[in-house]
C-alpha positions as CSV (number, residue, x, y, z in Angstrom):
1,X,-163.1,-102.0,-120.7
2,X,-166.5,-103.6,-119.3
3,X,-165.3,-106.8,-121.9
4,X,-162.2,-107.4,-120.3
5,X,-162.8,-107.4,-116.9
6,X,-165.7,-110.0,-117.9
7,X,-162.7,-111.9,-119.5
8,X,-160.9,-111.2,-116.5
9,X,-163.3,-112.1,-113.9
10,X,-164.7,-115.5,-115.4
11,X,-161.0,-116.4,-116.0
12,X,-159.8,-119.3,-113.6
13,X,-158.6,-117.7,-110.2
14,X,-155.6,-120.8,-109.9
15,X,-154.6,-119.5,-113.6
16,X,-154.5,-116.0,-112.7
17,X,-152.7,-116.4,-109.7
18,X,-149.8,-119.2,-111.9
19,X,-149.4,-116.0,-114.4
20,X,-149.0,-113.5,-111.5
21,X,-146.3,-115.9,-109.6
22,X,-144.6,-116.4,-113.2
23,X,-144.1,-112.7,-113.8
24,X,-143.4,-111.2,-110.2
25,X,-139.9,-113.1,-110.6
26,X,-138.9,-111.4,-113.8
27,X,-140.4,-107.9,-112.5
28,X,-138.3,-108.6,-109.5
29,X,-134.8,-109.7,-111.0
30,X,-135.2,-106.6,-113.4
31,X,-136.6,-103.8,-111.3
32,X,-134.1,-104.7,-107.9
33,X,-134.6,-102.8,-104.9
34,X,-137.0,-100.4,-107.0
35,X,-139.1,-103.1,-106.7
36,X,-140.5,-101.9,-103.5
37,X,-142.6,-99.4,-105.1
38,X,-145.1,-102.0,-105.7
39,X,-145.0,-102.8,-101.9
40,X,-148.3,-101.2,-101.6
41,X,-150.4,-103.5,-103.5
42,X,-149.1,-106.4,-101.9
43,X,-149.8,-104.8,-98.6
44,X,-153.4,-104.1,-99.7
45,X,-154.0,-107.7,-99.9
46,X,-152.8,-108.9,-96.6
47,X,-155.1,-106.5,-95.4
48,X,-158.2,-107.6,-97.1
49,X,-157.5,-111.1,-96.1
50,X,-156.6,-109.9,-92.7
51,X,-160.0,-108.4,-92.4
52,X,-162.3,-111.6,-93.4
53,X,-160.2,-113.7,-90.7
54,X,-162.3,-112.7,-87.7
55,X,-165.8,-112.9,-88.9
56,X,-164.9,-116.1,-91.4
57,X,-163.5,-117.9,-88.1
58,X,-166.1,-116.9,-85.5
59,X,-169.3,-117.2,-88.3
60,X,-168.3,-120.4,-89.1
61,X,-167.4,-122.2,-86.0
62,X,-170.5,-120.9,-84.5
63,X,-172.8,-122.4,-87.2
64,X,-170.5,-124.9,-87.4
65,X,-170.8,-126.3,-83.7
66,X,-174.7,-126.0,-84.2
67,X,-174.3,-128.3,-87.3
68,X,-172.9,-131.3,-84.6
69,X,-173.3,-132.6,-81.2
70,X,-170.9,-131.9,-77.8
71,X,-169.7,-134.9,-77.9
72,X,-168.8,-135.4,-82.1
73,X,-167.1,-131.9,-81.3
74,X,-164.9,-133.3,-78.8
75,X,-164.2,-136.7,-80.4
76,X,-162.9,-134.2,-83.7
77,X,-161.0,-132.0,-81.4
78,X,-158.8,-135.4,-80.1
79,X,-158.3,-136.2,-83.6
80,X,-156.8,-132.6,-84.1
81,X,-154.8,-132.4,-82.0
82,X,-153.4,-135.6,-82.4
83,X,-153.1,-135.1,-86.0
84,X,-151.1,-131.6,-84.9
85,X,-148.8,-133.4,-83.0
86,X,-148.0,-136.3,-84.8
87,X,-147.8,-134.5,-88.2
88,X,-144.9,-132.2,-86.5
89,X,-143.3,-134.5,-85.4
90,X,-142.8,-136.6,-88.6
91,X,-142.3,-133.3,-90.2
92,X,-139.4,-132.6,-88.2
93,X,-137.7,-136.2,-88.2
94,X,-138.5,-136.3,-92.2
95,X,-136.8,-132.7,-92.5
96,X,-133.7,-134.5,-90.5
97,X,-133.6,-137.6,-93.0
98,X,-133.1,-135.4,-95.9
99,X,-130.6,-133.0,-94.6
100,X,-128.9,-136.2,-93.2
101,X,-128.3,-137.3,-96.4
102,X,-127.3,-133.9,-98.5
103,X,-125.6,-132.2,-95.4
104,X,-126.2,-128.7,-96.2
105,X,-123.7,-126.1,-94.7
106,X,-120.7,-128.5,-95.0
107,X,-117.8,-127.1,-95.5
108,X,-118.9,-123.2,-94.8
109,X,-117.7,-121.2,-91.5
110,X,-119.1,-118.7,-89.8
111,X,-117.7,-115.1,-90.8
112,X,-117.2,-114.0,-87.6
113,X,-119.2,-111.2,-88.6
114,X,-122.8,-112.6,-87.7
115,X,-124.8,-111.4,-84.9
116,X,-128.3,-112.4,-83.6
117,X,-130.8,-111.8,-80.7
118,X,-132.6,-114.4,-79.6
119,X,-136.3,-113.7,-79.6
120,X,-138.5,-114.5,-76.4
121,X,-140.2,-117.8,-76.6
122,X,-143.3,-117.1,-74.5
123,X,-143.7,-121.5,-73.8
124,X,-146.5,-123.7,-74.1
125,X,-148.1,-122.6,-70.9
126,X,-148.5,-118.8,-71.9
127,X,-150.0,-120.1,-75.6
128,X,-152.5,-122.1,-73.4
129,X,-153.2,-119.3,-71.4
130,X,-153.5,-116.7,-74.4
131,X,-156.8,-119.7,-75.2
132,X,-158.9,-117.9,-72.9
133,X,-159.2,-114.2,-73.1
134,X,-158.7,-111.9,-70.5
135,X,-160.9,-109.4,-72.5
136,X,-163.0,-110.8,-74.9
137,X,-162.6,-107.3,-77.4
138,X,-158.2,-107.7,-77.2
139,X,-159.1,-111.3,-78.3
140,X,-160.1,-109.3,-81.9
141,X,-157.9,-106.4,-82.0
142,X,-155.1,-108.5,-81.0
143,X,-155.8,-111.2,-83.4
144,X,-155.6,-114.1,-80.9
145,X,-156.7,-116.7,-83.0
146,X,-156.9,-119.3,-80.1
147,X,-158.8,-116.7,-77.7
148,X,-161.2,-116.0,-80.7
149,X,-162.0,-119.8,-81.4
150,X,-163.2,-120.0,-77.4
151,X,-164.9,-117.1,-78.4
152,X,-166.8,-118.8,-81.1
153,X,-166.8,-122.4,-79.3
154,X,-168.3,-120.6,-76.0
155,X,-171.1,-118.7,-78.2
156,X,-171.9,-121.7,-80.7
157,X,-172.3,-123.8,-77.4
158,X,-174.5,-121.2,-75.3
159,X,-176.4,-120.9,-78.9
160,X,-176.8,-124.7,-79.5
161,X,-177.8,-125.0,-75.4
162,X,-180.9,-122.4,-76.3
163,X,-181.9,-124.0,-79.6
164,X,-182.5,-126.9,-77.4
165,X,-184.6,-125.9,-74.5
166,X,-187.9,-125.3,-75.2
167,X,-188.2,-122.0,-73.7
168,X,-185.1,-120.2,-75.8
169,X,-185.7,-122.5,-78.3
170,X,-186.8,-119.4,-80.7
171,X,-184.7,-117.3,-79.5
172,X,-181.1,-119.5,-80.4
173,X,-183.2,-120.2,-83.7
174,X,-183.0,-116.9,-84.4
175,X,-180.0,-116.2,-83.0
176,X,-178.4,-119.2,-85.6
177,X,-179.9,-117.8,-89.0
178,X,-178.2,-113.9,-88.2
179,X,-174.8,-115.8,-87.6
180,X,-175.8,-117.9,-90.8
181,X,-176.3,-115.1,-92.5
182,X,-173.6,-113.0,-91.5
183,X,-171.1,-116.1,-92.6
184,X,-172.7,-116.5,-95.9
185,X,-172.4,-112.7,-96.6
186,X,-168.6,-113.4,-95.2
187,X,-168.4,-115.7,-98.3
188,X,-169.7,-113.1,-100.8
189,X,-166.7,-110.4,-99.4
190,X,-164.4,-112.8,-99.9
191,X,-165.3,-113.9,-103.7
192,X,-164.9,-110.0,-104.4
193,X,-161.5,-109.8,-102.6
194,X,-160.6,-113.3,-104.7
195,X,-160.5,-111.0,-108.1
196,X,-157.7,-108.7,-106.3
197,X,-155.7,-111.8,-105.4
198,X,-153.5,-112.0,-108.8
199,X,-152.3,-108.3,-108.1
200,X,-151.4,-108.9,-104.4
201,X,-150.2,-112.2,-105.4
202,X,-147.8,-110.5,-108.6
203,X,-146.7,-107.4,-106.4
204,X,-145.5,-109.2,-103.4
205,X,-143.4,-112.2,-105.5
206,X,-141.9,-108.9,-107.2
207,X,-140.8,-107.5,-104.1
208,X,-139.5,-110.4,-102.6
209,X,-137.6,-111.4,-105.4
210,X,-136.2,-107.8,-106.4
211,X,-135.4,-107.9,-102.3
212,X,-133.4,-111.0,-101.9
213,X,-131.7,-110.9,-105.3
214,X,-129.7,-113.5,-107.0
215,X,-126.4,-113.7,-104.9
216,X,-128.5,-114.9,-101.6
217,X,-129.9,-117.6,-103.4
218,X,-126.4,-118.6,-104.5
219,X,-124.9,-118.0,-101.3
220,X,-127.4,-120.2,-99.4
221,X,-129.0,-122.3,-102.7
222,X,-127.5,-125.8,-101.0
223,X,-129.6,-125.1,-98.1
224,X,-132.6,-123.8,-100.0
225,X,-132.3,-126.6,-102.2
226,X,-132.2,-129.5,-99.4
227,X,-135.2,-127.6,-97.7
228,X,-137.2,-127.7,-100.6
229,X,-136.5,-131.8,-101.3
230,X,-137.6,-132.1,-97.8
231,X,-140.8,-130.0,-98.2
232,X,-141.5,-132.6,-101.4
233,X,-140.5,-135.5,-99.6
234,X,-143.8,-134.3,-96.7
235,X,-146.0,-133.8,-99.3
236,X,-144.9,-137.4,-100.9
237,X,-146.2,-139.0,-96.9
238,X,-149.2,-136.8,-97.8
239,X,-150.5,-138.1,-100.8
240,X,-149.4,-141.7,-99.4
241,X,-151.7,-140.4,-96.3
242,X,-154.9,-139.7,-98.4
243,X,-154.6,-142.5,-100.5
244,X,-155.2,-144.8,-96.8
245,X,-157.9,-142.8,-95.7
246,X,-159.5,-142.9,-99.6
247,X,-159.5,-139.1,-100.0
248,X,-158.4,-138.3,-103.8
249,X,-155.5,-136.2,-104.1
250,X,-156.0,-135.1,-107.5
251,X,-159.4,-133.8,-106.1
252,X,-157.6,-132.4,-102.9
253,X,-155.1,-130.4,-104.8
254,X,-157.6,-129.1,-107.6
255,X,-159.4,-127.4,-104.4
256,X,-156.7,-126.4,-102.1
257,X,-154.2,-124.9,-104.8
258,X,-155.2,-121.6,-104.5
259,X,-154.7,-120.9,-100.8
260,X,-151.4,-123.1,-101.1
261,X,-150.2,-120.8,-104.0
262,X,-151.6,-117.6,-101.7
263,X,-149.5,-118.9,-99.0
264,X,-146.1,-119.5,-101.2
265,X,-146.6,-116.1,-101.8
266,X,-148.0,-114.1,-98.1
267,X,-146.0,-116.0,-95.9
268,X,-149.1,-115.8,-93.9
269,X,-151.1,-119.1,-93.0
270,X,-153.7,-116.7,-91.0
271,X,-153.7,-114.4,-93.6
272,X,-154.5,-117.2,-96.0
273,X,-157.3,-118.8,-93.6
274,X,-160.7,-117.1,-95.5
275,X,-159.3,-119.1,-98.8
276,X,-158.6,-122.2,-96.6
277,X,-161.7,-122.2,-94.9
278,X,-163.1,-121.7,-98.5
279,X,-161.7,-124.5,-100.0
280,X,-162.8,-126.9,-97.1
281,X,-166.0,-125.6,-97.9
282,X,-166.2,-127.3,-101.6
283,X,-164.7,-129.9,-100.8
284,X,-167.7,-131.2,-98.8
285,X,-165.9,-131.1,-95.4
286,X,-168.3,-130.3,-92.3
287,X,-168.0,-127.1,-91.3
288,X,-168.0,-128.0,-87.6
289,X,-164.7,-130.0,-88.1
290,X,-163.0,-127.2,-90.6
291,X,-164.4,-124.1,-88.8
292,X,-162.1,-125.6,-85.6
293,X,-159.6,-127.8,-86.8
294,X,-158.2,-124.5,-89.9
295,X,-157.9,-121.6,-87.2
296,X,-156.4,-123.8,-84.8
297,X,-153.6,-125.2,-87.5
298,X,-153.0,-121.9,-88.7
299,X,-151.8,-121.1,-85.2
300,X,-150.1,-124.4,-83.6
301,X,-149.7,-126.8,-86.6
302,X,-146.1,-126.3,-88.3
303,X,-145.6,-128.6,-90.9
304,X,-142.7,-126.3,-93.1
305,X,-141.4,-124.4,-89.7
306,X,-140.8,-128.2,-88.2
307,X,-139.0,-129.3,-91.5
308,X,-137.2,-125.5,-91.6
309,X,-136.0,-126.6,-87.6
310,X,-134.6,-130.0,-88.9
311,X,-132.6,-128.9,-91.8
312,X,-131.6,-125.8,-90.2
313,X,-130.0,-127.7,-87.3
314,X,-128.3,-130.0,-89.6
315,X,-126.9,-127.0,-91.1
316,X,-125.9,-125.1,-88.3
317,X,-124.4,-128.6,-86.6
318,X,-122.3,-128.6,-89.7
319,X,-121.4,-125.2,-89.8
320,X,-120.0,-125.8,-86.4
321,X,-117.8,-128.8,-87.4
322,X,-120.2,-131.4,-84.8
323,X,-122.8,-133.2,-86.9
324,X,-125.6,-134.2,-85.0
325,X,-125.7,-137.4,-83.5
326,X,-128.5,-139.7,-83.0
327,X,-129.5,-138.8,-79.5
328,X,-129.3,-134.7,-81.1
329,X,-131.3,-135.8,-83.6
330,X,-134.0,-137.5,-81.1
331,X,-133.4,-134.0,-79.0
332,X,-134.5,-131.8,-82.2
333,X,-137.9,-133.9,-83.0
334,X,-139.0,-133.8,-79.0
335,X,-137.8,-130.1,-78.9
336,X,-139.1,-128.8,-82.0
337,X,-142.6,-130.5,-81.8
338,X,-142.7,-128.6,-78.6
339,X,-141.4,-125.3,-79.9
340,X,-143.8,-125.8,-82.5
341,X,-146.7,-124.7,-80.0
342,X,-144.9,-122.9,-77.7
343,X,-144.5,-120.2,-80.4
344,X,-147.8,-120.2,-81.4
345,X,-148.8,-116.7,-82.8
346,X,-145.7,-115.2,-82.6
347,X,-144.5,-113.1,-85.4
348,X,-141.5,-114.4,-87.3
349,X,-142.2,-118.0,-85.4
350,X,-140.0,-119.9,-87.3
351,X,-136.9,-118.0,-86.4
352,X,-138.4,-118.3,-83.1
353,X,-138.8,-122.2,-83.2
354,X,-134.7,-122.1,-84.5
355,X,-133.4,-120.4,-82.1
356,X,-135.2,-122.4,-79.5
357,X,-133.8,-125.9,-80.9
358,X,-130.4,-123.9,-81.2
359,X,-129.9,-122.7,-77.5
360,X,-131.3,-126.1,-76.2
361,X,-128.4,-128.2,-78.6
362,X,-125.9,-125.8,-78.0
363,X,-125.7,-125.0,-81.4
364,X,-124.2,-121.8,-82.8
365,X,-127.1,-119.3,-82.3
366,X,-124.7,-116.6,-85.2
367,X,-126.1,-119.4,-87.5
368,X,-129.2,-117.9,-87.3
369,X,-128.1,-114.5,-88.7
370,X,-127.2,-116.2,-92.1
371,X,-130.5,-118.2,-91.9
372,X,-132.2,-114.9,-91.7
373,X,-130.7,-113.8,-95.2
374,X,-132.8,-116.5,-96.9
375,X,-135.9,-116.4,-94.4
376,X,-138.1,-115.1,-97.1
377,X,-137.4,-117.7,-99.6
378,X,-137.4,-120.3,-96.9
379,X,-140.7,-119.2,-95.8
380,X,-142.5,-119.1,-98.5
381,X,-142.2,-122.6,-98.9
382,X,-142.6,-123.5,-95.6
383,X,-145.6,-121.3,-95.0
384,X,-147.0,-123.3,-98.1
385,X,-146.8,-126.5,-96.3
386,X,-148.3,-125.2,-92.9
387,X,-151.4,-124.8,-94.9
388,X,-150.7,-127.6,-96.6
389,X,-150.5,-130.0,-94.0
390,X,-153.6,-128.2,-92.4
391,X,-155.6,-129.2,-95.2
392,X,-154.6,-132.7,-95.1
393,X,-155.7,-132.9,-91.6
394,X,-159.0,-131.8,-92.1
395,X,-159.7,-134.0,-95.2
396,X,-158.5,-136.9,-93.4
397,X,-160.1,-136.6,-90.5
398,X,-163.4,-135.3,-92.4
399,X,-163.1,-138.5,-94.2
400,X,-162.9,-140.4,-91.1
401,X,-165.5,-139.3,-89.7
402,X,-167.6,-139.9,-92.9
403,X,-167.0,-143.3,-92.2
404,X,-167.9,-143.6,-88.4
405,X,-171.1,-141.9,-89.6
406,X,-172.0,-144.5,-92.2
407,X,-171.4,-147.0,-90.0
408,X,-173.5,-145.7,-87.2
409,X,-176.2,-145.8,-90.0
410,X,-175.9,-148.9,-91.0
411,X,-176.1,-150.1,-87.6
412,X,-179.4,-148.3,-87.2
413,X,-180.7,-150.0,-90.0
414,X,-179.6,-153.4,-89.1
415,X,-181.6,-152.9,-85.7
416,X,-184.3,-151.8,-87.4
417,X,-184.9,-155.0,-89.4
């Protein structure tokens, strides 16, 4: 027994989780709705992942910001969120090409029989609120990922102001190597919770699978389908992406596979953020940029929900008999790179985001009844390329700032000599 979990626990993690995806769709198709009973397991690793968020976030950022000046933090922060927005936006009007040209939904009708409420969008000025915590301990139990990176950005700042005055000076010295400790013992949780990843991995692909069946695929496959091209055609402006800034993509995949494929499978970018964060880690990227830039993108940055928006209105529009015209298609990128943040946080946020775009274009909100039917499937891929794009982000703008600090040293040097 002690030989084979060696074998297991030396064996590669991506491998293990390939072989877990691979078989969870068989064990689904065969076992049906029994395949619940393995519901457990897969719940068991949400949780574990759920628990590392908190400290991972607020250990990291705090040592993180200590790692960089006030002023570096702030220049990454504008490339963030300029990165966020930009990267929705040509999410959504990529999203919009492809549908465009496949026109999913054409020649379907509503049943009649389709009923929806329309979840509360709480707007962009609420989510910008919900950044600063009323109490800092709801921040936490909540799971406010935005209230607990002021957390962490207000404590790594009143740290880094103590390490530099020369009466504290000790005192935010020590103060840094507990939090530096406490993250690094983050880490070692997390490499335990990595070996239990397969299991979560196999039991919640079962479930899905075993849950949606074959006939909701073939109901809905020319959607799914279309959805998926798009999702390809993003990670196509990807690659082309890190090849301009000179970040390798065979490299970049090779490290950020695993929380990808953990992703595909969760439906959770914060759930997958301790494997994010870890795979930022070994890929050399400073841990002030991905300690900011990973929380926050887990929360506002919607790559797949953006492209999800685009095809789903082309779908609904055609549903309806009334393809979208150019000025609704202009509506749907302005709207939807806004509903992107607005729903921040909220659970079931790409529904949210739909419905949003829907109301706005007067589009048939029963559409997003049958939409529902295939949200798992949908999700799983567009939860992929939330993290996805995330990662992108960071390496790019890691790489970037590579470069402005090479050239600040070779300026140095030059007024040196």
């Amino acid at each position: 027994m002690k030989a084979i979990w060696k074998r297991y626990a030396s064996a590669s993690l991506i491998l293990k989780i390939t072989i877990a995806l691979i078989l969870g769709i068989p064990a689904g198709l065969l076992l049906g709705e029994q395949a619940k009973v393995l519901a457990p397991f897969g719940d068991l690793l949400i949780r574990l992942l759920t628990f590392l968020i908190i400290p991972l976030i607020l250990f990291t950022l705090i040592v993180g910001v200590n790692q960089t000046t006030i002023s570096n933090l702030g220049r990454m922060g504008g490339k963030v969120f300029l990165y966020y927005t930009l990267s929705s936006a040509v999410a959504i009007t990529v999203g919009l090409a492809v549908a465009s040209l496949f026109q999913p939904g054409q020649g379907m009708q509503l049943g009649g029989n389709e009923s929806f409420d329309v979840p509360d969008n709480p707007g962009i000025v609420n989510v910008l609120l919900n950044i600063v915590p009323s109490n800092i301990v709801t921040a936490f139990t909540e799971m406010n990922l935005l209230g607990i990176i002021f957390t962490a950005l207000a404590f790594g700042i009143a740290i880094s102001a103590l390490r530099s005055s020369e009466k504290t000076e000790g005192l935010g010295e020590h103060l840094l190597k507990s939090v530096t400790a406490l993250n690094e013992a983050s880490l070692l949780i997390l490499k335990a919770i990595l070996q239990y990843v397969p299991i979560g991995v196999f039991a919640i692909m079962a479930k899905t699978v075993g849950s949606q069946g074959i006939h909701t695929l073939v109901e809905l496959g020319g959607m799914i389908g279309v959805f998926y091209v798009a999702l390809i055609a993003q990670i196509i402006l990807y690659t082309v992406a890190m090849l301009l800034f000179k970040v390798n993509p065979l490299n970049f995949f090779k490290h950020t596979r695993t929380p990808i494929a953990t992703a595909f499978v969760t439906q959770s970018s914060a759930g997958t953020l301790p494997l994010s964060l870890k795979a930022a880690r070994d890929m050399g990227i400073p841990r002030s940029l991905y300690g900011f830039s990973l929380p926050l993108g887990a929360t506002v940055n919607m790559d797949g929900a953006a492209i999800r928006i685009a095809v789903s209105a082309v779908f609904a529009a055609n549903i309806a008999g009334t393809p979208l015209s150019l000025t609704d298609m202009m509506m749907v990128v302005l709207i939807g790179t806004l509903a992107s943040i607005g729903t921040a946080g909220v659970p079931g946020a790409g529904i949210v985001m739909i419905a949003t775009v829907f109301v706005q274009l007067g589009l048939p909100i029963e559409a997003v009844a049958l939409l529902t039917s295939i949200d798992a499937l949908v999700g799983m891929g567009a939860t992929a390329l939330n993290v996805t794009g995330d990662l992108v982000g960071t390496s790019l703008i890691g790489k970037s700032e590579e470069k402005k600090r090479a050239f600040a040293e070779e300026g140095q040097g030059n007024i040196r000599t």
